[in-house]
C-alpha positions in Angstrom: 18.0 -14.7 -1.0 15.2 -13.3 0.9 11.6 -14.1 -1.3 9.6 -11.1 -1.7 6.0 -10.5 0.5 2.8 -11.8 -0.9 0.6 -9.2 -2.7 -2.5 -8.3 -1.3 -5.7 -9.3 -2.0 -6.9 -6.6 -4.2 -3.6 -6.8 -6.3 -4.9 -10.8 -7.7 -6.2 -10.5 -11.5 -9.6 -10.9 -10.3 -9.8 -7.6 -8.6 -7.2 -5.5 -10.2 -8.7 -4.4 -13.4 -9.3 -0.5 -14.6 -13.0 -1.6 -15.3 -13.8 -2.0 -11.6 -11.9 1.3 -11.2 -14.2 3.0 -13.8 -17.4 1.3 -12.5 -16.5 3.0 -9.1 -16.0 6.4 -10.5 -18.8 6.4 -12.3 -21.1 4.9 -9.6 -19.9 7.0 -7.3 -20.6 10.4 -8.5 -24.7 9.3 -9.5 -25.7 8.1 -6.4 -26.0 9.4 -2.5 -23.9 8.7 0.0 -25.6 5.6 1.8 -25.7 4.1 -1.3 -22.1 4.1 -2.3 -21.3 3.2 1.3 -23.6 -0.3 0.8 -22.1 -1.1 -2.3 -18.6 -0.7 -1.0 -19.3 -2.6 1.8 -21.3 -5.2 -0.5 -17.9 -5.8 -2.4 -15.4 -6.0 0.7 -17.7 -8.6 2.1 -18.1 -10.6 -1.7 -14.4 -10.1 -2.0 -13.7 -11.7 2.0 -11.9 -8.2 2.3 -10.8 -6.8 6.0 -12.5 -3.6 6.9 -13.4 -1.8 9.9 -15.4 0.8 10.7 -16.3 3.6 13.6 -19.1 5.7 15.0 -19.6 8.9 12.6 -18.1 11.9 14.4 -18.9 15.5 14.0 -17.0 18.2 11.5 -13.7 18.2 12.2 -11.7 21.6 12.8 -8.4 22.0 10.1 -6.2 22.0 12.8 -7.7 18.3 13.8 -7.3 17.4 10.3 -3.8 18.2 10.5 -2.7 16.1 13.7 -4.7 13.3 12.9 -2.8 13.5 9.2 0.4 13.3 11.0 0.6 9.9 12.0 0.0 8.4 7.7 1.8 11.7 6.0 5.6 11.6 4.8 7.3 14.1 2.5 8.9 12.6 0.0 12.3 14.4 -1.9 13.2 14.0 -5.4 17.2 14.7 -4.5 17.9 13.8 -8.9 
């Protein structure tokens, strides 16, 4: 019987709890953007969390938006 795949970090008690999920919300909407983009990166780094990230680029067009969606986007069917 194959065992299942190990959970993710974030899934573990520690960091799965609606309280960090509130804190977030409510952090996120009272301060500016640099801000909430230190303090995210503040807890990936406490938590040894993976990240990445890339040079900022400029407004993207809808039509950008769209292929770039393409490659993370399913549709999903309800067939009940």
């Amino acid at each position: 019987m194959p065992s299942e795949p190990a959970a993710p970090d974030w899934y573990s008690p520690g960091l799965n709890r609606v309280a960090y999920y509130r804190l977030a919300t409510a952090s996120a909407g009272a301060r500016p953007r640099p801000a909430r983009l230190r303090l995210a990166r503040n807890f990936l780094d406490a938590n040894a969390i993976d990240y990445r990230t890339t040079a900022a680029t400029p407004e993207l067009k809808v039509a950008d938006v769209g292929d770039r969606a393409k490659k993370f986007t399913l549709l999903i069917e309800c067939m009940r």
